[in-house]
CHARMM-style PDB file with segment names, atoms N, HN, CA, C and O in Angstrom:
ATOM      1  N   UNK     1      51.620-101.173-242.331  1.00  0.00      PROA
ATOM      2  CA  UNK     1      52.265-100.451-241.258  1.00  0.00      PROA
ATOM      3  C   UNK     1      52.767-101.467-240.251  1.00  0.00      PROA
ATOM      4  O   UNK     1      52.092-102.449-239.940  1.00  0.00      PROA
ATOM      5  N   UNK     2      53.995-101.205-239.737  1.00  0.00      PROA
ATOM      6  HN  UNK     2      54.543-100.408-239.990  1.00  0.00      PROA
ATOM      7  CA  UNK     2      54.558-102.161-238.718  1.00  0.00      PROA
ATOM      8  C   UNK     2      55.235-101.175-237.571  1.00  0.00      PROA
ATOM      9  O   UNK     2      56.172-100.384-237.675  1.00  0.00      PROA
ATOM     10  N   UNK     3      54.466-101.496-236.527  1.00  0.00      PROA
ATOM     11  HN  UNK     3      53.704-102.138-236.444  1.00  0.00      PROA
ATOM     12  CA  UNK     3      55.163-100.762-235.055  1.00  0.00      PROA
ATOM     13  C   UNK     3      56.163-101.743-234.129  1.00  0.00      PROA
ATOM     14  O   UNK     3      55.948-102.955-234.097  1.00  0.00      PROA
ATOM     15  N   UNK     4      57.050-101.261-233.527  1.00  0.00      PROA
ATOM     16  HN  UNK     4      57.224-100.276-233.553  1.00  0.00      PROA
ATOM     17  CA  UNK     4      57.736-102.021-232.623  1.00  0.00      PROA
ATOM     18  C   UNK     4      57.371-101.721-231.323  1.00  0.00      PROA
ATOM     19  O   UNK     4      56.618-100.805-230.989  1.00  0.00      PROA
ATOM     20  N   UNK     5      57.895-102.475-230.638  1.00  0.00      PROA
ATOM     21  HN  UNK     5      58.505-103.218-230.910  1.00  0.00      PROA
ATOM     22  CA  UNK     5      57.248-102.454-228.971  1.00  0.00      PROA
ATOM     23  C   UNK     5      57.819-103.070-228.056  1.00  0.00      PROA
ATOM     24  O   UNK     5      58.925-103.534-228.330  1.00  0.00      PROA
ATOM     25  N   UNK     6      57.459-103.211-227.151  1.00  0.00      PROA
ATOM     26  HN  UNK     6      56.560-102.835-226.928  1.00  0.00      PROA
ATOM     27  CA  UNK     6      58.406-104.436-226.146  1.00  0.00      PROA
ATOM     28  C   UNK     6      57.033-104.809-225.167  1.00  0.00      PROA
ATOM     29  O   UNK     6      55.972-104.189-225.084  1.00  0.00      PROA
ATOM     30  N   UNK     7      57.487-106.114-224.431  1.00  0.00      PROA
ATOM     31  HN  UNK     7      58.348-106.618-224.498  1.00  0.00      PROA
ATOM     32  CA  UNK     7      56.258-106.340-223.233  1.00  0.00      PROA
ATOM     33  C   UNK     7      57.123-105.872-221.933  1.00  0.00      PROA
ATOM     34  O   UNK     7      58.325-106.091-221.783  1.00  0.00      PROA
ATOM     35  N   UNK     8      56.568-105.423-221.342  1.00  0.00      PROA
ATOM     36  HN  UNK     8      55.591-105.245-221.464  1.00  0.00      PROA
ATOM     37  CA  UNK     8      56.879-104.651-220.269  1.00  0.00      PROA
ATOM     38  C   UNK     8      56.536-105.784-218.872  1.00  0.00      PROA
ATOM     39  O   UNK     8      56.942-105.487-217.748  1.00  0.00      PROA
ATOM     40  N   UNK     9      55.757-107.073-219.125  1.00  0.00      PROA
ATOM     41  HN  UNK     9      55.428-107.315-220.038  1.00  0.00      PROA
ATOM     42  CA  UNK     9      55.910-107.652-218.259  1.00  0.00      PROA
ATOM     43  C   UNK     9      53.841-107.417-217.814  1.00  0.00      PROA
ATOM     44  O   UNK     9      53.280-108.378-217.288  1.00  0.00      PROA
ATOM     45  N   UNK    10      53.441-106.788-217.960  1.00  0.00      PROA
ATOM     46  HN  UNK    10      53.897-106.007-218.387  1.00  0.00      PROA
ATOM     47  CA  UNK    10      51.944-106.457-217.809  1.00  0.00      PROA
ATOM     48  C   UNK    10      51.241-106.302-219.333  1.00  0.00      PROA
ATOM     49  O   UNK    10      50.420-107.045-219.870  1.00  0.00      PROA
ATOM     50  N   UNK    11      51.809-105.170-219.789  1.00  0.00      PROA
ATOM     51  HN  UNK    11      52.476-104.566-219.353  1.00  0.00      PROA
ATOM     52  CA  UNK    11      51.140-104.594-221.226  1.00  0.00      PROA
ATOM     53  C   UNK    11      52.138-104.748-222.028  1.00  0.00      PROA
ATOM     54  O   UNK    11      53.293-105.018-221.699  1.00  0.00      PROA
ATOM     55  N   UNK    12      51.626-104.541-223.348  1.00  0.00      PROA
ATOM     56  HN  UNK    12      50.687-104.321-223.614  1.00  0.00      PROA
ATOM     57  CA  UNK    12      52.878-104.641-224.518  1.00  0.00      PROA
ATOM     58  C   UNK    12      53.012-102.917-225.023  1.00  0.00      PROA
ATOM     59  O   UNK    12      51.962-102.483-225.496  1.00  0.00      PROA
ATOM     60  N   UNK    13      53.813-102.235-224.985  1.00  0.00      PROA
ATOM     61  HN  UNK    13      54.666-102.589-224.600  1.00  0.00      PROA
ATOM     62  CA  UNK    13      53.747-100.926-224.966  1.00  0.00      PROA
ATOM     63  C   UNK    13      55.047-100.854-226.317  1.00  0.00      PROA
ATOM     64  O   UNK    13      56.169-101.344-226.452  1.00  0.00      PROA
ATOM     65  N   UNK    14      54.036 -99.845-227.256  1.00  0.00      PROA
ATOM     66  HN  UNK    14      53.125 -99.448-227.146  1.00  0.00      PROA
ATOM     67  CA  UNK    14      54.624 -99.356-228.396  1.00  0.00      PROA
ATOM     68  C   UNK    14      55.271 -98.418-228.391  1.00  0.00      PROA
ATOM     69  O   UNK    14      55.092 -97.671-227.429  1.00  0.00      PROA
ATOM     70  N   UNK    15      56.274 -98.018-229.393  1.00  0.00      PROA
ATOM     71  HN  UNK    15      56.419 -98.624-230.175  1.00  0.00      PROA
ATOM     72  CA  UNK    15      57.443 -96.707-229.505  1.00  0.00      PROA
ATOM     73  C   UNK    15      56.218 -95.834-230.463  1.00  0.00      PROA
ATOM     74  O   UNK    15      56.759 -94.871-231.006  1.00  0.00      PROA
ATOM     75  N   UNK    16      55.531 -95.879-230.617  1.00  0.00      PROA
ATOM     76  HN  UNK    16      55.091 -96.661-230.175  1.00  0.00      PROA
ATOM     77  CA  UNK    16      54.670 -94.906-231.027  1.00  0.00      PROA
ATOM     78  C   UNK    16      52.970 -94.884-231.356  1.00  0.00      PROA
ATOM     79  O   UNK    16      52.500 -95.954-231.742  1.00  0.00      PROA
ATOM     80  N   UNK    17      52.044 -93.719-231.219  1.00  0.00      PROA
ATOM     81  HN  UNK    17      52.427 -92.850-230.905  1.00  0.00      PROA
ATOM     82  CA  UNK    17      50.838 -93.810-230.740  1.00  0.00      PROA
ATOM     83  C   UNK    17      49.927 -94.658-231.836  1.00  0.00      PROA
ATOM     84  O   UNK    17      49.921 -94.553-233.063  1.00  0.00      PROA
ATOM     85  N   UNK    18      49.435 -95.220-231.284  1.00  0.00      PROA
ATOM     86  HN  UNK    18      49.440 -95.305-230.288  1.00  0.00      PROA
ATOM     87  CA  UNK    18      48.151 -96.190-232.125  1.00  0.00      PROA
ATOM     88  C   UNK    18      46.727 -95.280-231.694  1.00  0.00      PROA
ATOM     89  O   UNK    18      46.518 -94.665-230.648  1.00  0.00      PROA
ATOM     90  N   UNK    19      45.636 -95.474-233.189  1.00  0.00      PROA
ATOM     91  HN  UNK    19      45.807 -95.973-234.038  1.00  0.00      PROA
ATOM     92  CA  UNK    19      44.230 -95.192-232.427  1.00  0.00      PROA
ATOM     93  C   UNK    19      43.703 -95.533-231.790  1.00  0.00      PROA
ATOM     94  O   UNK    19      44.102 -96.585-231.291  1.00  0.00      PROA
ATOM     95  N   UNK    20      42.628 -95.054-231.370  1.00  0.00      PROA
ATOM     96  HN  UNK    20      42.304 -94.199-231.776  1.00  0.00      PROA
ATOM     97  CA  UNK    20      41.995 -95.713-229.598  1.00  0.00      PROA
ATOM     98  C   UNK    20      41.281 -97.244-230.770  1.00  0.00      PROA
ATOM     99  O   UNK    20      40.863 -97.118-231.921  1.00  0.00      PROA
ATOM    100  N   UNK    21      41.353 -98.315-230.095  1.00  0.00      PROA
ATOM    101  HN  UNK    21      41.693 -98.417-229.160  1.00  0.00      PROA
ATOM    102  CA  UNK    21      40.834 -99.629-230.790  1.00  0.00      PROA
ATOM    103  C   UNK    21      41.403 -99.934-231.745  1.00  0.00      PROA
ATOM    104  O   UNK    21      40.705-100.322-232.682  1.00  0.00      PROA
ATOM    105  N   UNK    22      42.725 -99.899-231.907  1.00  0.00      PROA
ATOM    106  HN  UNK    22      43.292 -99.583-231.146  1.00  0.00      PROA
ATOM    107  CA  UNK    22      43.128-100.201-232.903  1.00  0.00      PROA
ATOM    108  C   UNK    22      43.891-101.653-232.824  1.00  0.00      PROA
ATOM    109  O   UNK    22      44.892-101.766-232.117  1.00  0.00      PROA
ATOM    110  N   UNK    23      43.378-102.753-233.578  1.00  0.00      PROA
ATOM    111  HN  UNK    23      42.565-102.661-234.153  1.00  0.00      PROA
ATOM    112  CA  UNK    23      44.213-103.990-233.274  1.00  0.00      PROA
ATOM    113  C   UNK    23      45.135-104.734-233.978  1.00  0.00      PROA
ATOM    114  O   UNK    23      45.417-104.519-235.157  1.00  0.00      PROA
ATOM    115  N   UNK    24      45.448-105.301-233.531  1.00  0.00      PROA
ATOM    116  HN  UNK    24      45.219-105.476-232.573  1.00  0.00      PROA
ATOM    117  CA  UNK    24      47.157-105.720-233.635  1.00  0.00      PROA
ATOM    118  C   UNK    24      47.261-107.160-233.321  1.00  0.00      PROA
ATOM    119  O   UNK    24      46.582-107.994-232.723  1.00  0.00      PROA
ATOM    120  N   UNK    25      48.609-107.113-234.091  1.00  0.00      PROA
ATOM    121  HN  UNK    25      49.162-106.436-234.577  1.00  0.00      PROA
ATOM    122  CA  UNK    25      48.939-108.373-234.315  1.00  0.00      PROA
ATOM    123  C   UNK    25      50.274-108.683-233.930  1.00  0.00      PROA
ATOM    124  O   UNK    25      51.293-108.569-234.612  1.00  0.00      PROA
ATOM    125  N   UNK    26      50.138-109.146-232.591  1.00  0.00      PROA
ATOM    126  HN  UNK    26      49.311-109.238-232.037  1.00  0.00      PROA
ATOM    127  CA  UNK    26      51.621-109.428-231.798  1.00  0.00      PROA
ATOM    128  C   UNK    26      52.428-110.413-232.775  1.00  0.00      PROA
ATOM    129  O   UNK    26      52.005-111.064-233.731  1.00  0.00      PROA
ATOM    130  N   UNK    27      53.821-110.313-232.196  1.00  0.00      PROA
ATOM    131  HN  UNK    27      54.164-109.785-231.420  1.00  0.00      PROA
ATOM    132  CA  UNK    27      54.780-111.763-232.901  1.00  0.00      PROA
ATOM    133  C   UNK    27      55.957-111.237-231.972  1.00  0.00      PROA
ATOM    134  O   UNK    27      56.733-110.282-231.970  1.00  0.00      PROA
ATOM    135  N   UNK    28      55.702-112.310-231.212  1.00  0.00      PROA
ATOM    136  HN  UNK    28      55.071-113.086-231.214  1.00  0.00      PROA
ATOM    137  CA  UNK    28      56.811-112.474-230.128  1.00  0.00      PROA
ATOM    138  C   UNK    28      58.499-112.748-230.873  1.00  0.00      PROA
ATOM    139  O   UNK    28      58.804-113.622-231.685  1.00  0.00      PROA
ATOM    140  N   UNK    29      59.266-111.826-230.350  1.00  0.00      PROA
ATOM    141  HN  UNK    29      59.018-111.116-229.691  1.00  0.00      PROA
ATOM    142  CA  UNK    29      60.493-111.966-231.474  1.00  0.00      PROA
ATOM    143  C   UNK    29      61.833-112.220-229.959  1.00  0.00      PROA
ATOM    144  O   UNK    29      62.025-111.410-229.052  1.00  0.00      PROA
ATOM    145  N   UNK    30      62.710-113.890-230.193  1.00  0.00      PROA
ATOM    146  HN  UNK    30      62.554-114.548-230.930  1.00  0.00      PROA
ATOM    147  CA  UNK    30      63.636-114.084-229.535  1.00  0.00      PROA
ATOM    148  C   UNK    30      65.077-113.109-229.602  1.00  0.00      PROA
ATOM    149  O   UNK    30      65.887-113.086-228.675  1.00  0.00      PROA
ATOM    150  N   UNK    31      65.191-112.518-230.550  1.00  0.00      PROA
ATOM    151  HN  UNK    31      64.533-112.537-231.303  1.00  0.00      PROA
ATOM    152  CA  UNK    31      66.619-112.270-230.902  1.00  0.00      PROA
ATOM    153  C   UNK    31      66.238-110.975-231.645  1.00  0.00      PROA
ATOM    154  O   UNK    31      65.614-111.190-232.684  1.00  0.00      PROA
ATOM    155  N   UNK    32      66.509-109.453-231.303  1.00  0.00      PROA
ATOM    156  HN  UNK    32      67.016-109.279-230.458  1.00  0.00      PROA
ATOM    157  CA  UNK    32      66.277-108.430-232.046  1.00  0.00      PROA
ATOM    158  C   UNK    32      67.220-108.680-233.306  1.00  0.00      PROA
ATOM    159  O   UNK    32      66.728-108.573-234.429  1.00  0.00      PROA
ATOM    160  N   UNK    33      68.631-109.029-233.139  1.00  0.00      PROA
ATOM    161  HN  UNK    33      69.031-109.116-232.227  1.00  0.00      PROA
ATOM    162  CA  UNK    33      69.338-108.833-233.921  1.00  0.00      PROA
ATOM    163  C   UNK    33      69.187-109.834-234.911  1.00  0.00      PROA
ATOM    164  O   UNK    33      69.946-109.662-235.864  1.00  0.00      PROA
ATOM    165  N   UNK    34      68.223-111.129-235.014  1.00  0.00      PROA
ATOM    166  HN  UNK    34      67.607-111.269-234.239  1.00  0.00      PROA
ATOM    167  CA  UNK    34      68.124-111.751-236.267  1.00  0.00      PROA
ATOM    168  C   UNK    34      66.790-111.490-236.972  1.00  0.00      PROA
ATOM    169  O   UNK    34      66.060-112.396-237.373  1.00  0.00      PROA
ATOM    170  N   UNK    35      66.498-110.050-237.106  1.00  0.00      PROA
ATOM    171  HN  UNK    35      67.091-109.314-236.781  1.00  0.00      PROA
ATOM    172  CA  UNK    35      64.770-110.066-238.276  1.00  0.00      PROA
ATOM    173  C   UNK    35      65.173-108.014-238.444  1.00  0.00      PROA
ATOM    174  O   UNK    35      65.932-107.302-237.786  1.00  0.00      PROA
ATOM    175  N   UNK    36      64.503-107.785-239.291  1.00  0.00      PROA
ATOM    176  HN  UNK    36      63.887-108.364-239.825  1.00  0.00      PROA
ATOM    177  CA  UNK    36      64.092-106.089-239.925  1.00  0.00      PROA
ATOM    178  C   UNK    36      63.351-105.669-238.944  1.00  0.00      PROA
ATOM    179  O   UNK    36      62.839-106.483-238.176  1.00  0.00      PROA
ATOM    180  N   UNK    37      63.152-104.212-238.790  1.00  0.00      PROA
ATOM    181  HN  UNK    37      63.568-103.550-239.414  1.00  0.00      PROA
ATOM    182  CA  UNK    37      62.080-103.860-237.677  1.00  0.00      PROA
ATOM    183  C   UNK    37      60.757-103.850-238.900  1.00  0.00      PROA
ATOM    184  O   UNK    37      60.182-102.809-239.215  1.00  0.00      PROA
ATOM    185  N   UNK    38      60.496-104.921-239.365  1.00  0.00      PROA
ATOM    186  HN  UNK    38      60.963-105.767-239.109  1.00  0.00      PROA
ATOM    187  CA  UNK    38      59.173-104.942-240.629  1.00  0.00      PROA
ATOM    188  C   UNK    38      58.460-106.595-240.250  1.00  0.00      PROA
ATOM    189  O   UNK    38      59.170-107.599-240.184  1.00  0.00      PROA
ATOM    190  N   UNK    39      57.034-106.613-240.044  1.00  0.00      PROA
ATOM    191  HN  UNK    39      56.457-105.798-240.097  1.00  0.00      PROA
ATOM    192  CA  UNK    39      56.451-107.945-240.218  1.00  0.00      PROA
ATOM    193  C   UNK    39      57.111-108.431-241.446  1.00  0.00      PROA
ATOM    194  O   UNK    39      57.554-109.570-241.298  1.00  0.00      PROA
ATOM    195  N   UNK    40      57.293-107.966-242.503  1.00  0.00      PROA
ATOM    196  HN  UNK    40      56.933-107.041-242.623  1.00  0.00      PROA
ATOM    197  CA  UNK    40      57.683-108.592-243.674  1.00  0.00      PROA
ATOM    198  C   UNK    40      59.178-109.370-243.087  1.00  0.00      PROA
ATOM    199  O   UNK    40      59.446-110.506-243.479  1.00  0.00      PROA
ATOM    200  N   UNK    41      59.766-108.896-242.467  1.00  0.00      PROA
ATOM    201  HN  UNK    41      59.549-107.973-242.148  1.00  0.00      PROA
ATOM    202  CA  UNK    41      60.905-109.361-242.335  1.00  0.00      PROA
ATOM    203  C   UNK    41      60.774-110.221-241.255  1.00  0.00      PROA
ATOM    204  O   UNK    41      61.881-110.722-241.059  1.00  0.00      PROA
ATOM    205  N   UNK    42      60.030-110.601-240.528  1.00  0.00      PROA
ATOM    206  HN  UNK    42      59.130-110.194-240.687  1.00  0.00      PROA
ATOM    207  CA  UNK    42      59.702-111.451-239.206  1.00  0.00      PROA
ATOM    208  C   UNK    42      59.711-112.350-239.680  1.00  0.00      PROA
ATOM    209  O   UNK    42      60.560-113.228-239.528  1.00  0.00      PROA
ATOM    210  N   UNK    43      57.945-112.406-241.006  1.00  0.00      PROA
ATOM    211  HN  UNK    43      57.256-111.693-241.129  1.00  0.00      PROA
ATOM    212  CA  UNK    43      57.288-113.608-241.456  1.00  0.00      PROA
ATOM    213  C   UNK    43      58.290-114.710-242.714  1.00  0.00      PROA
ATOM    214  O   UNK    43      58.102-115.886-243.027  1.00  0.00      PROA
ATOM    215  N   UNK    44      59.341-113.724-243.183  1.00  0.00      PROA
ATOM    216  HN  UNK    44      59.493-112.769-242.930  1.00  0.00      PROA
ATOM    217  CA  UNK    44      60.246-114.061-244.322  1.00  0.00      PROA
ATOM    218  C   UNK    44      60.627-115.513-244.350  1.00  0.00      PROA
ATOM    219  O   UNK    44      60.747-116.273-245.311  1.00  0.00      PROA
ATOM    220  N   UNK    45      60.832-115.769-242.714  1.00  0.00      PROA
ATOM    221  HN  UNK    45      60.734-115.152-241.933  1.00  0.00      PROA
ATOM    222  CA  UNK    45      61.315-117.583-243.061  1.00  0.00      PROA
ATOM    223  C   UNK    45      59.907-118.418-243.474  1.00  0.00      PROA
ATOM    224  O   UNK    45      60.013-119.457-244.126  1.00  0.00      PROA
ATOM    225  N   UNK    46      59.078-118.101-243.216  1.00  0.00      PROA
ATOM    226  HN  UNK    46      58.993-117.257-242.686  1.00  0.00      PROA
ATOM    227  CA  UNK    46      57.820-118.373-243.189  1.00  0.00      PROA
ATOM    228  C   UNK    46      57.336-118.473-244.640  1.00  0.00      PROA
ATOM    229  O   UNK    46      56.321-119.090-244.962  1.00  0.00      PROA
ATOM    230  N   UNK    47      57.974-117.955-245.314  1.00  0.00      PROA
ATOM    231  HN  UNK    47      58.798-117.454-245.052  1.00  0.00      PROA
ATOM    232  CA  UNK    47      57.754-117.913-247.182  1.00  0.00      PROA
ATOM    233  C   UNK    47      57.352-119.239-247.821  1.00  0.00      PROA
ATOM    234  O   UNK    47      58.091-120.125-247.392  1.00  0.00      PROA
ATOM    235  N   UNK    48      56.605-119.621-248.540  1.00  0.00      PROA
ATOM    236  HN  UNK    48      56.004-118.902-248.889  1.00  0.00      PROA
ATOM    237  CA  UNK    48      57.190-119.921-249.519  1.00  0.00      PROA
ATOM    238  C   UNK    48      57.571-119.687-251.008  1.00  0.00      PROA
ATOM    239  O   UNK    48      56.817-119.270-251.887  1.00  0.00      PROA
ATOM    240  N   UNK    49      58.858-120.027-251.127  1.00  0.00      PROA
ATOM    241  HN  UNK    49      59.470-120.367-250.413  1.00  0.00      PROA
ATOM    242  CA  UNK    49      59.339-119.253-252.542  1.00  0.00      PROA
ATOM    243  C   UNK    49      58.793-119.776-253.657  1.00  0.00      PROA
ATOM    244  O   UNK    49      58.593-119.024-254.611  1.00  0.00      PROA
ATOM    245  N   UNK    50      58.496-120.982-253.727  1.00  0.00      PROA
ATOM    246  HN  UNK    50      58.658-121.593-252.952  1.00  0.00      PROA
ATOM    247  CA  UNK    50      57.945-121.530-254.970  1.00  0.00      PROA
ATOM    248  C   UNK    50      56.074-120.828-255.594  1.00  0.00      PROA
ATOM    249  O   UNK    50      55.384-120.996-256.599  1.00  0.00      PROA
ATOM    250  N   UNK    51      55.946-120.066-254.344  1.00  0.00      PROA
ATOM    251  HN  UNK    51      56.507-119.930-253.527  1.00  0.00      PROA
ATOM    252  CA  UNK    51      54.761-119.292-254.614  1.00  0.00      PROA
ATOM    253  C   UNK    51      54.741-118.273-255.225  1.00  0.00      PROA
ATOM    254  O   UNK    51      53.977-117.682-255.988  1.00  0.00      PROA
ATOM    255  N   UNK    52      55.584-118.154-254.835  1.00  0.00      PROA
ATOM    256  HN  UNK    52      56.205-118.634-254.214  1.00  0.00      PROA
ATOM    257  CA  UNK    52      56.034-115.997-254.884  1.00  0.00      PROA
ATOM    258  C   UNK    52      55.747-115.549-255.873  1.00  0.00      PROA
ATOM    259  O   UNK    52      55.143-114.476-255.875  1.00  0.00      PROA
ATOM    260  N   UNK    53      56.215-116.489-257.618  1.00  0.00      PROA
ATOM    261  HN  UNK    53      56.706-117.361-257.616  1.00  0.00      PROA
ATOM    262  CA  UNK    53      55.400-115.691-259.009  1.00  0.00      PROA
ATOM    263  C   UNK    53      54.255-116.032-259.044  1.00  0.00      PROA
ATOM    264  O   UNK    53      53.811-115.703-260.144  1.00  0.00      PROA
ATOM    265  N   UNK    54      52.959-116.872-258.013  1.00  0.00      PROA
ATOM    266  HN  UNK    54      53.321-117.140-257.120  1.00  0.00      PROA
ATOM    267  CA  UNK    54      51.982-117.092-258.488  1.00  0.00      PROA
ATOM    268  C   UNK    54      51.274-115.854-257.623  1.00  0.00      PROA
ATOM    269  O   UNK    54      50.321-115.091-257.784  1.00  0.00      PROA
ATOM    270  N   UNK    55      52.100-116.052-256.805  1.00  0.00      PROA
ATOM    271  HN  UNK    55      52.874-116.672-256.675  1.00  0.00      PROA
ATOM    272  CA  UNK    55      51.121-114.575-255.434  1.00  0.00      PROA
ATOM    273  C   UNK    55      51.105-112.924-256.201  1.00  0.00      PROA
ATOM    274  O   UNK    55      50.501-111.991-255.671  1.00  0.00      PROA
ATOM    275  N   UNK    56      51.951-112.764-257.645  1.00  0.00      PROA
ATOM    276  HN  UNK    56      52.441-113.522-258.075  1.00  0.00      PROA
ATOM    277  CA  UNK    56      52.139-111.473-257.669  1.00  0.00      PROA
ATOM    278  C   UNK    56      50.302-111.225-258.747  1.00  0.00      PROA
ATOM    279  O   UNK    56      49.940-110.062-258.924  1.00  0.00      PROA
ATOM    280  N   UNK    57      49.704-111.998-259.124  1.00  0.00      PROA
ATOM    281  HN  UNK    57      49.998-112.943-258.980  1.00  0.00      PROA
ATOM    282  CA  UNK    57      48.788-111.906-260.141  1.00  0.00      PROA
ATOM    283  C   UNK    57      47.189-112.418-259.166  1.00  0.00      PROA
ATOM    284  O   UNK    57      46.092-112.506-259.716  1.00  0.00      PROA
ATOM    285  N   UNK    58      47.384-112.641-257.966  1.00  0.00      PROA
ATOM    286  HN  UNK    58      48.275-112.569-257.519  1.00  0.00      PROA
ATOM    287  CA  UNK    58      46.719-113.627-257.068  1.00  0.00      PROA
ATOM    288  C   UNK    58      45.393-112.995-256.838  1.00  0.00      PROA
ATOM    289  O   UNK    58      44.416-113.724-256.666  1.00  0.00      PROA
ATOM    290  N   UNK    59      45.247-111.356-256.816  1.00  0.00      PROA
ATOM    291  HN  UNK    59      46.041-110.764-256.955  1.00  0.00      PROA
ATOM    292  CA  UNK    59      44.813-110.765-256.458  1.00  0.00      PROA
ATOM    293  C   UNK    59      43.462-110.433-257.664  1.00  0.00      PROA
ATOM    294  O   UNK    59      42.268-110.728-257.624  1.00  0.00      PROA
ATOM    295  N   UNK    60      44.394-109.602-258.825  1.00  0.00      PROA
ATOM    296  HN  UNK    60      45.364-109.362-258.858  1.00  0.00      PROA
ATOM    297  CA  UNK    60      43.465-109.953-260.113  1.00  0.00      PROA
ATOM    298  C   UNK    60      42.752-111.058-260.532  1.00  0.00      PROA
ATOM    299  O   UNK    60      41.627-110.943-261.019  1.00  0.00      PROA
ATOM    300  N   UNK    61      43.439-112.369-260.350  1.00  0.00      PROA
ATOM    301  HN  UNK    61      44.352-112.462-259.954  1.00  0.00      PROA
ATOM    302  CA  UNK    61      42.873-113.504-260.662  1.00  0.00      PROA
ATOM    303  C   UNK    61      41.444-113.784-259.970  1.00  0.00      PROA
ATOM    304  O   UNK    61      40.438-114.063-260.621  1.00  0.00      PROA
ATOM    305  N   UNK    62      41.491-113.655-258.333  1.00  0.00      PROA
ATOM    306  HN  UNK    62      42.308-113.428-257.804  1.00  0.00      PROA
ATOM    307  CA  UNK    62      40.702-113.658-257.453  1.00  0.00      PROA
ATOM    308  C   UNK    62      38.988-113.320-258.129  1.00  0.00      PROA
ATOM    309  O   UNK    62      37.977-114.013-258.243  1.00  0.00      PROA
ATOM    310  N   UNK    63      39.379-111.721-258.511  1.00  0.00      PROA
ATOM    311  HN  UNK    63      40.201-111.158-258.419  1.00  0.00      PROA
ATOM    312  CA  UNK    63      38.670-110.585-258.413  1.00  0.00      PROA
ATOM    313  C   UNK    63      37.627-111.041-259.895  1.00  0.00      PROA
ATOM    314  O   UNK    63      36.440-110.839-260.148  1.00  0.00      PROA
ATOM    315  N   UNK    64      38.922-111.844-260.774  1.00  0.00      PROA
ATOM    316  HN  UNK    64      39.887-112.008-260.568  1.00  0.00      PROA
ATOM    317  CA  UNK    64      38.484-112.276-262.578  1.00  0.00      PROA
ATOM    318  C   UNK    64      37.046-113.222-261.955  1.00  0.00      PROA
ATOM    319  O   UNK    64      35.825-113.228-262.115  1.00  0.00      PROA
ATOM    320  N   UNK    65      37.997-113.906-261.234  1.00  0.00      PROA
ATOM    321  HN  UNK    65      38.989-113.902-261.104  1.00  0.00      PROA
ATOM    322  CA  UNK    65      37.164-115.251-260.840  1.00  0.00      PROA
ATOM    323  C   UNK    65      36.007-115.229-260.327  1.00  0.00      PROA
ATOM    324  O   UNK    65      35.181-116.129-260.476  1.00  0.00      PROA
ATOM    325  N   UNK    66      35.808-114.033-259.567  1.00  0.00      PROA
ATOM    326  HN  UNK    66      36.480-113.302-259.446  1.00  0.00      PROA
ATOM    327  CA  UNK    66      34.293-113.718-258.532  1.00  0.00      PROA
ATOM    328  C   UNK    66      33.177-113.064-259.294  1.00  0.00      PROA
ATOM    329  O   UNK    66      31.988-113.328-259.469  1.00  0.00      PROA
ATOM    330  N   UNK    67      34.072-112.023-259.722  1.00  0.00      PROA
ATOM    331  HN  UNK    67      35.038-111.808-259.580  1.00  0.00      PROA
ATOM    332  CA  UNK    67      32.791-110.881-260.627  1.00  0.00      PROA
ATOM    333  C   UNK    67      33.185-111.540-262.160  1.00  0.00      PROA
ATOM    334  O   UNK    67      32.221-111.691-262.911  1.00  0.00      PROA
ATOM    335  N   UNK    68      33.922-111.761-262.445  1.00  0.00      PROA
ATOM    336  HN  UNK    68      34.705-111.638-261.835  1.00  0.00      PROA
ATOM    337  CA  UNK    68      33.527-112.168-264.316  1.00  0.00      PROA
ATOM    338  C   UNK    68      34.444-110.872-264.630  1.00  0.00      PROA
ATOM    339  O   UNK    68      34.633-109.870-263.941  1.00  0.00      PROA
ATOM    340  N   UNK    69      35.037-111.290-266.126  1.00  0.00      PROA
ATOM    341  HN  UNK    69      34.884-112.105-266.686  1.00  0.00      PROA
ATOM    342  CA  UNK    69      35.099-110.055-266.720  1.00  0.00      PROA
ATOM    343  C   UNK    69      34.191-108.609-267.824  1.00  0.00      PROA
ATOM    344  O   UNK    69      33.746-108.959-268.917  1.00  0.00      PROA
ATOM    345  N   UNK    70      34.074-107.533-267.505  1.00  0.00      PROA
ATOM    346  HN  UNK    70      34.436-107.249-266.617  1.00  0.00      PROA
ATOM    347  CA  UNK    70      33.048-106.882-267.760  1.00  0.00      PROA
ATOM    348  C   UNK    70      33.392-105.869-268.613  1.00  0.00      PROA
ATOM    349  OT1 UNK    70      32.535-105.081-269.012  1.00  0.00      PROA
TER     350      UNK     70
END
């Protein structure tokens, strides 16, 4: 899930309601018009591509690696 918001100069106040304690993960953005309204699209320069086919299996592998296969 990704919310947008602005800082108001005191608080950072969202376009829509969050749960009470719910936390977050600011990313101060210079230029609306260069990123997606998506973290995915914030963090994108931030990539790296030479990872990207190892990250899609990263998860299973993890999981092979901890518990064994059963």
């Amino acid at each position: 899930m990704s919310i947008v918001g602005y800082y108001d100069g005191t608080a950072v106040r969202v376009n829509e309601p969050l749960p009470i304690n719910q936390k977050v993960i600011v990313i101060p953005v210079e230029n609306e018009m260069e990123w997606e309204e998506s973290a995915a699209g914030v963090l994108h320069q931030y990539a790296n591509t030479s990872l990207i086919e190892q990250e899609k299996d990263a998860w299973r592998k993890a999981v092979v690696e901890k518990h064994g296969r059963k």
